[in-house]
C-alpha positions in Angstrom: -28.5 -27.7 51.8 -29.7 -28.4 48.4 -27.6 -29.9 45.8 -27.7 -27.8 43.1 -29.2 -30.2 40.3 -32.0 -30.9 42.7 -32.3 -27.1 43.4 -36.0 -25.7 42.2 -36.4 -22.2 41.0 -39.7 -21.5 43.1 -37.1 -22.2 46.3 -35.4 -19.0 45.4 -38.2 -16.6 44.4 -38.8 -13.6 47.4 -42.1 -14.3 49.1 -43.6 -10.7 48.2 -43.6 -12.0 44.6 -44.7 -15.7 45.0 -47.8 -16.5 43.7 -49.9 -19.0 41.8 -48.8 -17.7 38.5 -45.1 -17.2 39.5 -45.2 -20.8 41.4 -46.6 -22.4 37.9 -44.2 -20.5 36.1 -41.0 -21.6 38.0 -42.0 -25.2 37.7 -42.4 -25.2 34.1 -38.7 -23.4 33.9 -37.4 -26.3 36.3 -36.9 -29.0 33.7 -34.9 -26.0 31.2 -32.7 -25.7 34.0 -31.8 -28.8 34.9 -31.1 -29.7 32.0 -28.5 -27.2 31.6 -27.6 -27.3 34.7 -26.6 -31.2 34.0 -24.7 -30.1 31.1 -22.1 -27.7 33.2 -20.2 -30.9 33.6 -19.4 -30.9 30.2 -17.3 -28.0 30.1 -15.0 -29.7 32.4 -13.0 -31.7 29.8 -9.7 -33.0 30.5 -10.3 -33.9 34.0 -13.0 -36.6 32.5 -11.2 -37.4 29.7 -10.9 -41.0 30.7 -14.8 -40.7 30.5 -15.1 -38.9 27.0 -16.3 -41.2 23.7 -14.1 -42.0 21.4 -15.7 -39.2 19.0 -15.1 -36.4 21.7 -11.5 -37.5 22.0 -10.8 -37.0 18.3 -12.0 -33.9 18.4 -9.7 -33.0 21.2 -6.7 -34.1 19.4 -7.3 -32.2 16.1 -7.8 -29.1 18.4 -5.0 -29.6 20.7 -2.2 -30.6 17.7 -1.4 -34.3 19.0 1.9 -35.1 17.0 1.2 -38.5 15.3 -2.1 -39.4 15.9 -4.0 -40.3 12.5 -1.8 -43.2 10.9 -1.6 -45.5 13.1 -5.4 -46.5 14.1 -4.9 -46.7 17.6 -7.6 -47.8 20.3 -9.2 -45.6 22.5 -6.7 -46.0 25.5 -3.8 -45.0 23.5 -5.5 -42.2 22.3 -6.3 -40.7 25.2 -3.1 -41.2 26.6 -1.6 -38.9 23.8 -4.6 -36.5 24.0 -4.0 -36.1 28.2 0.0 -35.7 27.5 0.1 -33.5 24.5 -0.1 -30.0 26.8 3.1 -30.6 28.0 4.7 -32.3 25.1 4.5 -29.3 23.2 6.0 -27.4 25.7 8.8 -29.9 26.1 8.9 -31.3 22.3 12.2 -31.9 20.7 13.5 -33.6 23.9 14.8 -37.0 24.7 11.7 -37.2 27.5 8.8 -36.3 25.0 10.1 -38.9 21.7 10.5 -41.9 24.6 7.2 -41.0 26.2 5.6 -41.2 22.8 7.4 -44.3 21.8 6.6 -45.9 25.3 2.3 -45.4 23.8 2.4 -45.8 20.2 4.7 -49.1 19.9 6.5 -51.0 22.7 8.1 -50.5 26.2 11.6 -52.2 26.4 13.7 -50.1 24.3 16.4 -47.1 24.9 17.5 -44.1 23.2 21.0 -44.1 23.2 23.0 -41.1 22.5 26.2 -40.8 20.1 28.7 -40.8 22.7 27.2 -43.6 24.9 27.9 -46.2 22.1 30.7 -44.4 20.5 29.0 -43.3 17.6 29.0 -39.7 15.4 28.4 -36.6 17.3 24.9 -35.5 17.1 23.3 -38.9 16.4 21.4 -41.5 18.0 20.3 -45.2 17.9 17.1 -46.8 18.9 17.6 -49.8 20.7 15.0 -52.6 21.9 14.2 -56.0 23.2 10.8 -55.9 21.6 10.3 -56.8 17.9 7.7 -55.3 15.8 6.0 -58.1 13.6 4.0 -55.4 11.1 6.8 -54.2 9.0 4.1 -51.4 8.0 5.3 -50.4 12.0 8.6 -49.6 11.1 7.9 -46.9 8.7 5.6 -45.6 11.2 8.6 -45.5 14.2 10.8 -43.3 12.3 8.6 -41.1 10.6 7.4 -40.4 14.7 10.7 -40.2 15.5 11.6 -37.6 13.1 8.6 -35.6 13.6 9.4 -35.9 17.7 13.4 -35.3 17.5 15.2 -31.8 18.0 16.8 -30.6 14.3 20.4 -30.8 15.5 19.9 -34.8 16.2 20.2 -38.0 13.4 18.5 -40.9 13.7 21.7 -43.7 12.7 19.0 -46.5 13.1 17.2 -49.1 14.5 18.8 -52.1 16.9 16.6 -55.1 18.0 18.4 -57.5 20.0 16.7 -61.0 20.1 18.0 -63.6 22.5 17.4 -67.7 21.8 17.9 -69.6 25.1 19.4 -73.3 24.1 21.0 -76.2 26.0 24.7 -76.9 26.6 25.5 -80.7 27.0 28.4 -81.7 28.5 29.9 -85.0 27.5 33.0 -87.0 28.9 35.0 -90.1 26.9 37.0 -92.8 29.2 40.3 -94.2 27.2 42.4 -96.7 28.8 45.7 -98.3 26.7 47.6 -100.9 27.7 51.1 -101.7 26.2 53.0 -105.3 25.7 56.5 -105.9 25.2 57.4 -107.7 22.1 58.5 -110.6 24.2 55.7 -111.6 25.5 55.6 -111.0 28.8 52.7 -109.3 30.5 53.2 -105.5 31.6 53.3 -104.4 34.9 50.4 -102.5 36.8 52.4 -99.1 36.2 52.6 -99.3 32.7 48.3 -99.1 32.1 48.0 -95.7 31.2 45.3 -93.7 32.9 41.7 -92.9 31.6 42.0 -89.0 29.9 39.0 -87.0 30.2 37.8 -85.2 27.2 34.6 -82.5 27.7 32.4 -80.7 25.1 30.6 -77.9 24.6 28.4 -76.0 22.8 28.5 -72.3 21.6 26.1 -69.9 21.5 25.5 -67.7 18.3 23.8 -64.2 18.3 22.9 -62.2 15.1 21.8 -58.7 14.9 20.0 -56.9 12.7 20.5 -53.0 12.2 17.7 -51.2 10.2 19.1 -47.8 9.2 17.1 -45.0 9.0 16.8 -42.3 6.3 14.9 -39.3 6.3 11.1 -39.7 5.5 8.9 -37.1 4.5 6.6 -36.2 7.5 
């Protein structure tokens, strides 16, 4: 067996017709070949995406209609990620699945989309709701315009939660108090009459603020 870049074109001419000039002829077509021949592999794209340059990738995305991929100057890993997912985004846009998956690569992992009636809120809106802060406030803009380009019609975005949590340290202190009582005349009081040390113990609360960025429509 002969793989088929190696393969030579003089291996597969009929022996009535090989001669000199056909021999000579099929070695100087070899290199043509196999050149082309090395070049099939570039029709296979989206199985080799992960080996594409970034240029290649680009190009991919502009033909395939990836939602949000220009503003936000993302790295070659992200952008492949959206490029490899964007078939079946589009067939499954407007969905709770395809705006978390797209959160989940542009900006940050631990959040959740919570729906109106999970949190009590108006019917037909939702709330975003993470752990992780963003620290470019130029990110923020970009998170809700991907949300509304991402979200079904019928939904609302009410806005933005980020919970941060400060850890502290709780000290617990204790005061001893001991009285002891005389009678006017003089005398010296009795064992029983020493009142007993009272305990007193401390503590300290914890305070948490929230932030709630609400959302308005942006133009897309």
């Amino acid at each position: 067996m002969t793989s088929l870049d190696a393969l030579k074109l003089v291996d597969l001419l009929p022996s009535r017709i090989t001669d000199e000039y056909m021999e000579a002829l099929s070695y100087a077509l070899d290199p043509e070949l196999q050149e082309i021949t090395a070049a099939i592999q570039e029709a296979v794209i989206m199985t080799r995406i992960n080996e594409l340059s970034e240029d290649l990738v680009d190009l991919l995305a502009w033909q395939l209609h990836v939602d949000f991929y220009e503003p936000l100057g993302l790295d070659l890993d992200r952008k492949r990620a959206l490029v490899k997912n964007s078939l079946i985004w589009h067939r499954h846009k407007g969905t709770k699945y395809v705006l978390e998956s797209m959160i989940r690569i542009l900006f940050f992992d631990n959040f959740k989309i919570e729906e109106w009636f999970e949190y009590g809120g108006e019917p037909y809106f939702f709330r975003l709701v993470s752990h992780d802060v963003i620290t470019n406030p130029a990110q923020y803009k970009d998170l809700i315009r991907a949300i509304y380009e991402l979200k079904n019609e019928r939904s609302w975005l009410e806005g933005l939660r980020f919970n941060r949590e400060n850890e502290g340290t709780v000290f617990v202190g204790m005061v001893g108090r001991r009285i002891r009582r005389f009678q006017i005349d003089g005398t010296l009081p009795s064992e029983s009459e020493v009142a007993p040390i009272a305990s007193y113990i401390g503590s300290v609360g914890k305070q948490t603020r929230r932030y709630m960025i609400i959302s308005e429509e942006v133009d897309i």
